[in-house]
N, C-alpha and C positions, 0 to 999 in steps of 0.2 A: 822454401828456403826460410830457416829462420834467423836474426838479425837480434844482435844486442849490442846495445854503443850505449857509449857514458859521456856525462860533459859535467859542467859544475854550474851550478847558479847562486849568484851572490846570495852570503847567508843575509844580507838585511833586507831581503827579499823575498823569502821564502813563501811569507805568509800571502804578500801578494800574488806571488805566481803560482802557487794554490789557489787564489779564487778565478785569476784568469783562466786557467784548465777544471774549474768545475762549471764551465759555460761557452766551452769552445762556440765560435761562430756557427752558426747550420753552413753556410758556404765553404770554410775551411775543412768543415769533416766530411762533406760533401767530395772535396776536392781529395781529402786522402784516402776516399773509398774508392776513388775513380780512377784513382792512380796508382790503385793495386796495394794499398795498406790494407792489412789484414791484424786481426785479434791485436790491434796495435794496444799497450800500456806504456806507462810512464810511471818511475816510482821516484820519490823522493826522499831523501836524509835528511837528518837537520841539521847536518854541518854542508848543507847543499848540494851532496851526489847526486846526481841527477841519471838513471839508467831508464835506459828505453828498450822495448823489448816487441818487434814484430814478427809478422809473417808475409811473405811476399814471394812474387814468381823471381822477380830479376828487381834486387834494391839497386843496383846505377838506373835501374831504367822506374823506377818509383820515384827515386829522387830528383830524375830529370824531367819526369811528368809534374810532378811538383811544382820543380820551378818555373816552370813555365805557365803556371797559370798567375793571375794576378792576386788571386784572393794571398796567397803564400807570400808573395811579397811583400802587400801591405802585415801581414801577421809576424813575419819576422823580421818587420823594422820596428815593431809594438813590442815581441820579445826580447829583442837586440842590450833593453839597459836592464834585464833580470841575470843575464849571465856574466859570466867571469872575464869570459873570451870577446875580444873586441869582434865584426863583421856578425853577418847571418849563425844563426846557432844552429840550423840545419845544415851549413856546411862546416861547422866546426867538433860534430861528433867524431867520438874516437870509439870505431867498431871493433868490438872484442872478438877474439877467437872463442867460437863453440869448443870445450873438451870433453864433454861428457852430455849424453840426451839418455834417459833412460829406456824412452821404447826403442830409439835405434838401437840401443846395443840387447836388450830382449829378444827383438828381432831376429837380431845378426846369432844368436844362440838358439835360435830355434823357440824361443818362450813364448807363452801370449803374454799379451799387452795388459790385457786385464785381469783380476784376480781371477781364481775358480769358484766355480759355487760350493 
């Protein structure tokens, strides 16, 4: 399954919360490999878009492993003053609809995925 959701992070921030995610904790990245975060990114605007982008078996059950550990908590009461959104910013993404993956629809046409030689 893959996963893309957006939020916003205050623009007088940006710059900080760029260096907080060029040095995530080893326990938190820890905690979202274990909970079934996969090829996870995060991309940023400078007018503060904030889109996220994973891969996952089952994201409610990613995010509920999640929050259940401690290390998450303590990390998104530390994110909490970079965003827009008052509460937790893990629970304030807004998941976008997939319309278009280009190997799936290859696929679905019978094409290969990758070029030919």
């Amino acid at each position: 399954m893959r996963v893309c959701f957006v939020s916003r992070v205050r623009p007088d921030r940006l710059a900080e919360y760029r260096e907080r995610h060029a040095a995530v904790w080893p326990e938190m990245l820890e905690a979202l490999r274990d909970s079934g975060w996969r090829d996870y990114s995060l991309y940023l605007s400078a007018d503060g878009l904030l889109v996220g982008h994973l891969h996952t078996e089952d994201y409610a059950a990613a995010q509920e492993a999640m929050a259940r550990t401690a290390v998450n908590a303590r990390w998104q009461a530390e994110m909490a003053e970079y965003f827009v959104d008052d509460g937790n910013p893990d629970e304030g993404f807004t998941v976008l609809e997939e319309v278009f993956h280009l190997e799936d629809q290859l696929r679905a046409n019978g094409l290969p995925t990758t070029p030919s030689a």
